[in-house]
Steps between C-alpha positions, in 0.01 A plus 500: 500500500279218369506329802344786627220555252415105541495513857241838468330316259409198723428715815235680290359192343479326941316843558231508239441118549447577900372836406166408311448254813507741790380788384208289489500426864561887622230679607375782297612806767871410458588792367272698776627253764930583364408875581334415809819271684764755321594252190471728272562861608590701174392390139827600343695214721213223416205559315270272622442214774533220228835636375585497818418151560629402182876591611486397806409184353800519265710606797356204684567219243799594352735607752588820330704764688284803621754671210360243245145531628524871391549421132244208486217767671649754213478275216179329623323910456454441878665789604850701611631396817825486642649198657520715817121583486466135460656380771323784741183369357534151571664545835205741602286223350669242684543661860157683470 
C-alpha cells in the first residue's frame, strides 16, 4: 500500500510542476473551447477544461490504466468518471 501512496504522491508532484507551466500557455476560452469540441459534456464527469487537462496529463505521463486514471481524476477533485467513460472519451478524442 505504500508503494502506492509514493507512486500518487510523485504523479501529483510531475503534474503541479508541468501544471503551473501550461496553464500558462492555454488560451483563456479553454473551458468555452472543451464545450465547444465535446471535451467536456456534463460537469458531474469533469468539472472544468483544466481538470480535464490536468488528467489527461497524468494519464499521459504516468502510464496509468484508464482504471487508475479514475482514482487520480477522483482524488485530484477533478471529477467522477469511469474508466469506461474514459476510454470513450479519449477514443472519441482520438478518432474525432
Amino acid at each position: 500500500m505504500n508503494d502506492t501512496n509514493d507512486i500518487m504522491e510523485e504523479i501529483k508532484n510531475q503534474v503541479r510542476d508541468y501544471m503551473g507551466e501550461l496553464t500558462s500557455m492555454l488560451s483563456k476560452g479553454l473551458n468555452e473551447s472543451a464545450s465547444e469540441y465535446g471535451a467536456i459534456t456534463r460537469k458531474r464527469e469533469v468539472k472544468d477544461a483544466k481538470l480535464l487537462f490536468q488528467s489527461l496529463l497524468v494519464y499521459a505521463i504516468s502510464g496509468l490504466s484508464l482504471k487508475m486514471l479514475s482514482v487520480c481524476a477522483f482524488l485530484m477533485n477533478a471529477g467522477n468518471i469511469s474508466d469506461q467513460a474514459w476510454k470513450k472519451k479519449l477514443c472519441v478524442a482520438y478518432l474525432g
